[in-house]
C-alpha positions in Angstrom: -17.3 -55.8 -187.1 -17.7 -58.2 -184.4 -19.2 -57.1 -180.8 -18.7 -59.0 -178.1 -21.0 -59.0 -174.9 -18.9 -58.0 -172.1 -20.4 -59.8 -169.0 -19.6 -58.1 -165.8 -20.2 -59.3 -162.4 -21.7 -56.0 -160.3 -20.9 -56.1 -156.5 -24.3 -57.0 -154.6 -25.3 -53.9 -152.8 -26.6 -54.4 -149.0 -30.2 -53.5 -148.5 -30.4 -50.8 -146.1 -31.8 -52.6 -142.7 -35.1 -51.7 -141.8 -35.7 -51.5 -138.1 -38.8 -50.6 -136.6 -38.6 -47.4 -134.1 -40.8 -48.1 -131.2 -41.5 -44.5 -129.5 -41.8 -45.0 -125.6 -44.7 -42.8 -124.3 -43.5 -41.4 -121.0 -46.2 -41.8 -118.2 -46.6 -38.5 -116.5 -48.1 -38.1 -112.9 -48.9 -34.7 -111.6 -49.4 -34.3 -107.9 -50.2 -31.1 -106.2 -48.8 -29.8 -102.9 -49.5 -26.7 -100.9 -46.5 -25.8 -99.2 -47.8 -22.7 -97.5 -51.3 -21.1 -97.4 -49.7 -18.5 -100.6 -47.6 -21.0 -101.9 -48.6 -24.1 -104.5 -45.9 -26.2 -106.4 -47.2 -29.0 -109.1 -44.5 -32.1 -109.7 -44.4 -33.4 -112.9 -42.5 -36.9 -112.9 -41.8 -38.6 -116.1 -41.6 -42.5 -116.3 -38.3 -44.2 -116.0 -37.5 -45.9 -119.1 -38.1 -42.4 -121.1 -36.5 -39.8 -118.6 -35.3 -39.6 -115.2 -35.9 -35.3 -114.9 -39.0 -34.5 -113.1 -40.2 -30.5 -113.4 -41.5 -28.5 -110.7 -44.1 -25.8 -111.6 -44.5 -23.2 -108.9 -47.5 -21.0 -108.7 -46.5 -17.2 -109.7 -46.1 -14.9 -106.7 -48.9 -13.9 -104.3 -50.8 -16.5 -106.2 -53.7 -17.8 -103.1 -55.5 -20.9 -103.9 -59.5 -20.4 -103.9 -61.5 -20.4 -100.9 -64.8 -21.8 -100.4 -67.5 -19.1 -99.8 -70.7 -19.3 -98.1 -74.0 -18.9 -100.7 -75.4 -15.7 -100.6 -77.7 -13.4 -102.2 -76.4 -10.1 -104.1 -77.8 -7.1 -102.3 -78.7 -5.8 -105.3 -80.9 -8.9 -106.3 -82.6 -9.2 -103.3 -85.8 -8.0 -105.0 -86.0 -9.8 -107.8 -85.7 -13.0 -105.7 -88.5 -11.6 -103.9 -91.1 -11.0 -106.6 -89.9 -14.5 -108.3 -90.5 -16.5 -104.8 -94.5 -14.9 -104.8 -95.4 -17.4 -107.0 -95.0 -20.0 -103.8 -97.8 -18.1 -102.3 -100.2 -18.4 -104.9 -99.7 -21.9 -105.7 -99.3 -22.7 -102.2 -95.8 -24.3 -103.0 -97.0 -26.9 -105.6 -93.7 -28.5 -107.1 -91.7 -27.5 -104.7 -91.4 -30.9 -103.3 -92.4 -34.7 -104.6 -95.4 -36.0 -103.9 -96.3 -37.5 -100.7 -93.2 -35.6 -99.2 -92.4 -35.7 -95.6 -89.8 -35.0 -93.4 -88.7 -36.9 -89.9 -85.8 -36.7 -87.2 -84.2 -40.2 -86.5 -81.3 -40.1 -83.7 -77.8 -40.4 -85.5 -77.1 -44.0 -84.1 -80.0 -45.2 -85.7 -79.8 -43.8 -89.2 -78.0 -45.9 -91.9 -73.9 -44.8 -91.9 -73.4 -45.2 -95.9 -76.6 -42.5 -96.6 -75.9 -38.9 -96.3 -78.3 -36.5 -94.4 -78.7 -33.5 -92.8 -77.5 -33.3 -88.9 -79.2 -31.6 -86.5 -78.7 -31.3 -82.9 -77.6 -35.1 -82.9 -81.2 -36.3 -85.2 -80.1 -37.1 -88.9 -83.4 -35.8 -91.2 -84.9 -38.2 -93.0 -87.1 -37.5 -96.5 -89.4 -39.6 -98.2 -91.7 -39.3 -100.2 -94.8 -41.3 -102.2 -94.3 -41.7 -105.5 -95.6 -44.6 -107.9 -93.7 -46.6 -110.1 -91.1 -45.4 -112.5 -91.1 -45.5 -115.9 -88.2 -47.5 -117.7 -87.9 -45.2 -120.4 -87.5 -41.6 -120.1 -91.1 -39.9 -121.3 -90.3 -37.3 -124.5 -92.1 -34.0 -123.7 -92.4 -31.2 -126.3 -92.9 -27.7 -124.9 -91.5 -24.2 -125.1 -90.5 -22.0 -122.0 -93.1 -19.0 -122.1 -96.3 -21.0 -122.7 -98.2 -21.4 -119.3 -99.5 -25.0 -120.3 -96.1 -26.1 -120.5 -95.3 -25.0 -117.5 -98.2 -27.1 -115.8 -96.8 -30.4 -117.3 -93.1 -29.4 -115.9 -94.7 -28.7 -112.5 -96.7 -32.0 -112.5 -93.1 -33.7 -114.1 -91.5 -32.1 -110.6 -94.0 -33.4 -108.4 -94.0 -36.6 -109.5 -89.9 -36.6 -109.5 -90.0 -38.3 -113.0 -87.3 -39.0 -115.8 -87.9 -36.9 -119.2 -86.8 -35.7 -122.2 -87.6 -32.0 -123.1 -87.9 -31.2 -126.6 -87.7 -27.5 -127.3 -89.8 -25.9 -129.5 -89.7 -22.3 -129.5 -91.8 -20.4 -132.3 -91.0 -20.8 -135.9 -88.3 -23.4 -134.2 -86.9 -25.7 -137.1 -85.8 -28.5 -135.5 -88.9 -29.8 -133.4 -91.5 -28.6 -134.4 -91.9 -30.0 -137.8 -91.7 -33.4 -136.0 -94.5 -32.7 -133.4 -96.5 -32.1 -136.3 -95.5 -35.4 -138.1 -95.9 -37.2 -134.8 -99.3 -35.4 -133.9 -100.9 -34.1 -136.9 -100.6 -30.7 -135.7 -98.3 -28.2 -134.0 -99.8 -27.9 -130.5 -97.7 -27.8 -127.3 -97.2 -29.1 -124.9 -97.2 -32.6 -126.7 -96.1 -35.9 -125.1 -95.2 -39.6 -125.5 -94.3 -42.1 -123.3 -92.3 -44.8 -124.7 -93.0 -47.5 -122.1 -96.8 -47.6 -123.4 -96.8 -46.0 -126.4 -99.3 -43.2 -125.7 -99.1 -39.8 -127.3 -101.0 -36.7 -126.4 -101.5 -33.1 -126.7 -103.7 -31.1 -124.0 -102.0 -30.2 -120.4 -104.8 -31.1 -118.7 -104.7 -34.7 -119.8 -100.9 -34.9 -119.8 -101.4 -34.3 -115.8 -104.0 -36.9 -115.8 -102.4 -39.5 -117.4 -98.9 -39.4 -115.6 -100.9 -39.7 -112.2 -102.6 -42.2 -112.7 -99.6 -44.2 -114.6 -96.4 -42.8 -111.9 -98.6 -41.0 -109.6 -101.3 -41.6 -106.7 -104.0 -41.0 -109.4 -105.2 -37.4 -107.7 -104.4 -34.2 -109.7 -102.8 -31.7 -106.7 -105.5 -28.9 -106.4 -103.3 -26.7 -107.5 -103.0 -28.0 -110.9 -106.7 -28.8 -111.1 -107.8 -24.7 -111.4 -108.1 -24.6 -115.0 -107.7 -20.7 -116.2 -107.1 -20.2 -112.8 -104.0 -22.5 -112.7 -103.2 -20.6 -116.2 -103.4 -17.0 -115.4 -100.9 -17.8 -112.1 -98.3 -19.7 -114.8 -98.8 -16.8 -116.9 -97.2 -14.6 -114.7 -94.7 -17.0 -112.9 -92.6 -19.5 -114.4 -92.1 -21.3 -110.8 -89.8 -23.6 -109.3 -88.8 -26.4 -111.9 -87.0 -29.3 -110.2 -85.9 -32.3 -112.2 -84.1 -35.8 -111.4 -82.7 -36.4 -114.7 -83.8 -34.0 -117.7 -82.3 -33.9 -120.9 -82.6 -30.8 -123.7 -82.3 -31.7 -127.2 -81.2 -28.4 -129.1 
């Protein structure tokens, strides 16, 4: 029994075209506009080429936009501010303000127009202050909140208005204080090292020293210069803290 092959020509199927979808993303623009002192309405307009519909979102009813308040102090906190601010007293308002500060009334007309400053009575007030030179690199400080040596270096950080990075090392911490121990040899606070020169040190006292002398006028402020006396106040009195750029590393 013969078989024969039967050759049969199929139809060649079309390939299904691929085309490539390109998705238009619609630019949005929201503008706000206050019709009425109770009344705000937001515009949403979508870009052309996607859709032509714009929405309108109205505020809900008796909605009244935020007013700016004046500060003020709680009645019921009035105290507490009080026995925070003694303090001042005691230290006779060290780190309060940068060293060398000083304040001076120039008439308006004189003062620079593209520098903000306080008016008064037609004088602009004008602050300076004496500082020495800045460090390039912020200096890595690492300290805990309730230990009264710490808070001599913030102060003395304050005064001289510098750039640093606080480490936090609260007790049985685990993230910084295995490394102040690595760095040091030992897990004493406050501890510091300044990148620009490479020195490293424990002690308050000579933490204060050396950043006057290296950003400072090179005199300790009396204040800071006390020993236990400066110690028992910080105890007691965490004080103003004022930084220019501080960084916390949790």
């Amino acid at each position: 029994m013969s078989a024969s092959l039967l050759n049969t020509a199929s139809p060649l199927r079309s390939l299904p075209t691929c085309r490539r979808r390109t998705t238009l993303t619609p630019t949005i623009s929201v503008r706000a506009s206050s019709e009425s002192s109770e009344t705000t309405s937001t515009t949403v307009k979508q870009d052309p080429q996607s859709s032509s519909a714009s929405r309108t979102f109205i505020a809900p009813p008796n909605f009244k936009p935020p007013e700016p308040k004046t500060f003020a102090v709680r009645p019921d906190k009035g105290g507490e501010i009080l026995g925070a601010s003694l303090a001042l007293f005691f230290r006779l308002g060290t780190g309060v303000f940068a060293s060398g500060y000083s304040v001076s009334f120039v008439p308006k007309n004189e003062f620079p127009p593209g520098q903000y400053a306080l008016e008064v009575a037609g004088f602009k007030v004008k602050e300076t202050s004496k500082i020495g030179p800045r460090p390039e690199k912020p200096i890595e400080i690492y300290e805990f909140e309730s230990c009264p040596f710490c808070r001599k270096v913030r102060e003395i950080v304050a005064i001289l208005d510098l750039d640093v990075l606080y480490y936090p090392c609260p007790r049985n911490g685990p993230n910084f204080r295995p490394k102040v121990a690595q760095l040091g040899g030992k897990q004493q606070f406050p501890y510091m090292v300044d990148p620009n020169t490479g020195a490293a040190m424990y002690e308050s006292d000579a933490i204060i020293k050396y950043l006057v002398e290296k950003y400072g006028d090179g005199k300790v402020p009396f204040m800071l210069s006390l020993g236990l006396l400066t110690v028992s106040i910080r105890s007691s009195h965490s004080g103003p803290v004022k930084f220019s750029c501080v960084k916390y590393y949790l």
